[in-house]
C-alpha positions in Angstrom: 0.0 0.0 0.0 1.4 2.8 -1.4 0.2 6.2 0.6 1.3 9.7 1.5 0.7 8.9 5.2 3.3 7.4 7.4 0.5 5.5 9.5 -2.7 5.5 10.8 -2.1 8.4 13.8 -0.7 10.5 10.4 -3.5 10.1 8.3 -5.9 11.1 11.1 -4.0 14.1 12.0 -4.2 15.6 8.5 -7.2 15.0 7.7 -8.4 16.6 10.9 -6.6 19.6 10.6 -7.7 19.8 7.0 -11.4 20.3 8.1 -10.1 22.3 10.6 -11.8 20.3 13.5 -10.2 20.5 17.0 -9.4 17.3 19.4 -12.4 18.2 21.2 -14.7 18.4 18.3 -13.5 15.1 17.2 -13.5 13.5 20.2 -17.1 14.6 20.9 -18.0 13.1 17.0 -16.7 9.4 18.4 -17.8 9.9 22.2 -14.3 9.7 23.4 -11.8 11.7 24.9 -9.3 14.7 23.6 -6.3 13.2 24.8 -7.5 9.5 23.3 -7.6 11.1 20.0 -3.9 13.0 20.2 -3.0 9.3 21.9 -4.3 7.8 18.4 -2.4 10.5 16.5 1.0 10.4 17.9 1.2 6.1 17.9 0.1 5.9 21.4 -2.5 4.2 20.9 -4.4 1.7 18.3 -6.3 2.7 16.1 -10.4 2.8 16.9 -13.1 0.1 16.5 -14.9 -0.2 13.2 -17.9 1.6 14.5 -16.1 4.7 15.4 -13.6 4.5 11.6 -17.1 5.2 10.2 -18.0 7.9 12.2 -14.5 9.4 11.8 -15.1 8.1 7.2 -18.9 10.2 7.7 -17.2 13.8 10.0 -14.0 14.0 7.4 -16.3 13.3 4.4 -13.7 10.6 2.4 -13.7 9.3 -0.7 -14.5 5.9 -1.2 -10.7 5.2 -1.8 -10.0 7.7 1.0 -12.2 5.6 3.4 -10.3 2.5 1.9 -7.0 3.5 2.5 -7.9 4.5 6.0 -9.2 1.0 6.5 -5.8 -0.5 5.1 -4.0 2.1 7.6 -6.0 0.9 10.7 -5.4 -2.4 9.7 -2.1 -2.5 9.4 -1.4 -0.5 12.3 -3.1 -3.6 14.3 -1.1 -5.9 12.3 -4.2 -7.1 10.9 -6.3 -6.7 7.6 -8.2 -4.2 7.3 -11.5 -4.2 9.4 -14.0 -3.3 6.7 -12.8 -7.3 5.2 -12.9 -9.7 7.8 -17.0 -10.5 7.6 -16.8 -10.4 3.9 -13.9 -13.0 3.7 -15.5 -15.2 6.8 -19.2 -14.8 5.2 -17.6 -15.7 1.6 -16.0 -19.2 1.2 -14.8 -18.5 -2.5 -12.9 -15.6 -1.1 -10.6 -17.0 1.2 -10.5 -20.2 -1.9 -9.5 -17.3 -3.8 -6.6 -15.7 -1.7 -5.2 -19.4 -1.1 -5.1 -19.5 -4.3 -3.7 -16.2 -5.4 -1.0 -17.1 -3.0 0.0 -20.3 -3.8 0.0 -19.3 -7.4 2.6 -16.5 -6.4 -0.3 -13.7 -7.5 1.9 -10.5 -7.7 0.6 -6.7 -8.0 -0.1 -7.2 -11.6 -2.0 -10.3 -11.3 -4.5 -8.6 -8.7 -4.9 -5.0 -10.6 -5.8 -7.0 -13.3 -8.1 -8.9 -11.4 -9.5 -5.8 -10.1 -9.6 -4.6 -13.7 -12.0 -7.3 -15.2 -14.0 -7.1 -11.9 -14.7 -3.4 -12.2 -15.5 -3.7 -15.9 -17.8 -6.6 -15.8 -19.6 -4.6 -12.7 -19.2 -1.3 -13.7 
């Protein structure tokens, strides 16, 4: 993931002072405290539950790939996958067939964009 944030703590920063909303305006949006939010920002602490990443995706008014690459950010942060997957993947069989798959096969980068490609075209 390729992104002009450092981390998590980063992307949440800017994009709070870009909207020019203070820790305590924030903090009131997810019904949590000022410090816990600087906490968040500065690596202190994790980043927030799912519930609270789409309060935070609604206040900041992202783009669909904003809101995806803050997903990817929380994630890996947790050293997880991002939260917005896990349900789809354990609710999906052919999905996790699919990444077994894509892994054993030695998918790269290419393999997947063009994956992503087809997906969007025969969606789209």
């Amino acid at each position: 993931m390729s992104s002009e944030y450092k981390n998590f703590g980063d992307f949440l920063n800017q994009k709070r002072l870009e909207k020019k909303i203070s820790y305590r305006e924030l903090a009131k949006v997810l019904d949590v405290s000022a410090p816990y939010i600087s906490d968040i920002e500065k690596g202190r602490r994790n980043a927030p539950s799912m519930e609270k990443l789409e309060k935070l995706a609604t206040c900041f008014s992202l783009t669909e790939d904003e809101k995806a690459l803050m997903f990817d950010l929380a994630g890996k942060q947790k050293d997880s996958i991002a939260p917005d997957l896990p349900n789809y993947i354990k609710n999906n069989d052919y999905v996790a067939s699919a990444l077994r798959t894509a892994r054993d096969l030695g998918a790269d980068e290419n393999d997947w964009q063009t994956f992503i490609d087809d997906l969007k075209r025969r969606k789209g």
